[in-house]
C-alpha positions as CSV (number, residue, x, y, z in Angstrom):
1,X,-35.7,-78.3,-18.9
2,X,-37.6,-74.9,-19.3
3,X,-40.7,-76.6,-18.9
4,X,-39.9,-77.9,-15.6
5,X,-38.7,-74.6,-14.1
6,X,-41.5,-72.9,-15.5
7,X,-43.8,-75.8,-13.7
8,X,-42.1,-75.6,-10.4
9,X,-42.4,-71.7,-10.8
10,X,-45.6,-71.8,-11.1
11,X,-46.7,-74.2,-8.4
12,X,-44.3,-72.2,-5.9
13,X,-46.6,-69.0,-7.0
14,X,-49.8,-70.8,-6.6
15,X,-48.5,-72.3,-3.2
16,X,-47.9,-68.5,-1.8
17,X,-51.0,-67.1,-3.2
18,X,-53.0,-69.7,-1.3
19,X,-51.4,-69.8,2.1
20,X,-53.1,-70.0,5.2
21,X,-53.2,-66.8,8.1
22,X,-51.0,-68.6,10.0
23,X,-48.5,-68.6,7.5
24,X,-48.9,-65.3,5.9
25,X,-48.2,-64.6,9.7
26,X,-45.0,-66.0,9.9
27,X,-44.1,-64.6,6.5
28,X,-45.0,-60.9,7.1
29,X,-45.4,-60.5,10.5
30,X,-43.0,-62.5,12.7
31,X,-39.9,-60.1,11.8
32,X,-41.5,-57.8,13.8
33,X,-43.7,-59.7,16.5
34,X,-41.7,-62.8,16.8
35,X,-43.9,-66.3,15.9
36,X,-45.6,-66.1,19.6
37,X,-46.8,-62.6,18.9
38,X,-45.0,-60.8,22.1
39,X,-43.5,-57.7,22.9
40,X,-40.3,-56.5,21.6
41,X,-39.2,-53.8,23.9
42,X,-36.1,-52.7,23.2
43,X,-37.9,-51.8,19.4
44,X,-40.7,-50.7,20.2
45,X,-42.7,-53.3,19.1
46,X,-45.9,-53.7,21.4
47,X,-47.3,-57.5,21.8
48,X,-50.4,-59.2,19.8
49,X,-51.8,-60.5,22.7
50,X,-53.3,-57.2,24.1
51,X,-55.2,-55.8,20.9
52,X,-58.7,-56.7,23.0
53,X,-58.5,-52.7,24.7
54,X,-58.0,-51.4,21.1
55,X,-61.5,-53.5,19.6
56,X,-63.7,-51.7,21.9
57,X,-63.8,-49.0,19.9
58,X,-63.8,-47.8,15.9
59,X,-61.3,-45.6,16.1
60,X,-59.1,-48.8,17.9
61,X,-60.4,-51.3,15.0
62,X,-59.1,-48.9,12.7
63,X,-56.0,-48.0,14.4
64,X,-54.9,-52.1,14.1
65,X,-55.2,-51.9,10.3
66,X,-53.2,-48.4,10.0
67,X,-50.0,-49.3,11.8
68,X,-47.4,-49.0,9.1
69,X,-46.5,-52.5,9.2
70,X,-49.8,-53.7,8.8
71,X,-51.3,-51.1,5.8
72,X,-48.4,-51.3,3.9
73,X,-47.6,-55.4,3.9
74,X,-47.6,-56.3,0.2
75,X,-51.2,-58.7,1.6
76,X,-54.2,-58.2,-0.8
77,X,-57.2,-57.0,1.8
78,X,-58.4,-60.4,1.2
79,X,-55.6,-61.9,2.9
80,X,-54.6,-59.1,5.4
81,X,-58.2,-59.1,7.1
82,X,-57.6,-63.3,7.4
83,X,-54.2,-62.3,8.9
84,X,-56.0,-60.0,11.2
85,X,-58.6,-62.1,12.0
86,X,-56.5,-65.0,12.9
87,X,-53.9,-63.2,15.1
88,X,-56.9,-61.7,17.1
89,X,-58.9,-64.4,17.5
90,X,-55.4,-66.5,18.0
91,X,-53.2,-64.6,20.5
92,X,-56.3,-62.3,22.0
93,X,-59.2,-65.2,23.0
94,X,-58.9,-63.9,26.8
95,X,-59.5,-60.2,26.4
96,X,-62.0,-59.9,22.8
97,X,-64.7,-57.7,23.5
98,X,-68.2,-59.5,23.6
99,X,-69.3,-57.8,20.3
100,X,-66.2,-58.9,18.3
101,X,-66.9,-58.7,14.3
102,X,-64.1,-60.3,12.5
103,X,-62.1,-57.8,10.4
104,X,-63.9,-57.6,6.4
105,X,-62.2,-57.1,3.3
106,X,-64.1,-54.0,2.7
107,X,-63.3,-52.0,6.3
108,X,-59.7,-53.2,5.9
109,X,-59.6,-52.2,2.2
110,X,-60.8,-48.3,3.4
111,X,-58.3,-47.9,6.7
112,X,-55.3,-49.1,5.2
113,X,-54.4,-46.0,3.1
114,X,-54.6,-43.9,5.8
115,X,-50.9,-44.8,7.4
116,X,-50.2,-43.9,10.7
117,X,-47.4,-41.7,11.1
118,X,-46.9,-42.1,14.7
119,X,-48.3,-45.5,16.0
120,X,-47.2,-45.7,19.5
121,X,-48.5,-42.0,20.0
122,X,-51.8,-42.7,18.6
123,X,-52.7,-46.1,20.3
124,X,-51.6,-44.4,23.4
125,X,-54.4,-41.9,23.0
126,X,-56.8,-44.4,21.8
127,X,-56.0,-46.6,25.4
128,X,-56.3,-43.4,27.1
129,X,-60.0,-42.5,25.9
């Protein structure tokens, strides 16, 4: 009997630390952004589907990974910049800027421990520029 738990244990930990973007998605990111990536008003909670603006620029690229939400999911940077990746190049097709470089493990590693204390404020600026 132990050896059955610890089998299905272990295949239930293998099967998490393989999943897909789209899943990790829906595991860590739909609470906030819903599973069609849109707005949530009344929180706060701006939509997915307009992050093209926010690539034009470095300080933009950077900006997506520092959003508390984002920087501080319990995601390896492995799996985070695939998150990333998938949700811009999923919900964002329309408005990606013509020199889009996918998100690397490396760039996402680097801007993700500097949290954002005030997100809204600071993409604000960033759009404004």
């Amino acid at each position: 009997m132990h050896r059955l738990l610890l089998v299905v244990m272990l295949a239930a930990v293998a099967g998490a630390t393989g999943a897909d973007p789209h899943t990790d998605y829906l595991l860590y990111c739909r609470g906030c952004h819903l599973h069609s990536g849109e707005a949530v008003p009344k929180a706060d909670i701006p939509s997915l589907h307009e992050l093209g603006p926010l690539l034009e620029s470095p300080e933009g690229r950077e900006y997506i990974v520092r959003v508390p939400g984002v920087s501080q999911t319990p995601m390896s940077d492995k799996r985070l910049a695939a998150v990333l990746n998938w949700v811009i190049t999923e919900f964002n097709k329309d408005s990606l800027p013509n020199n889009f470089k996918p998100y690397t493990i490396k760039e996402v590693r680097e801007a993700r421990h500097k949290v954002l204390v005030d997100p809204l404020k600071k993409r604000a600026e960033i759009l404004r520029h």
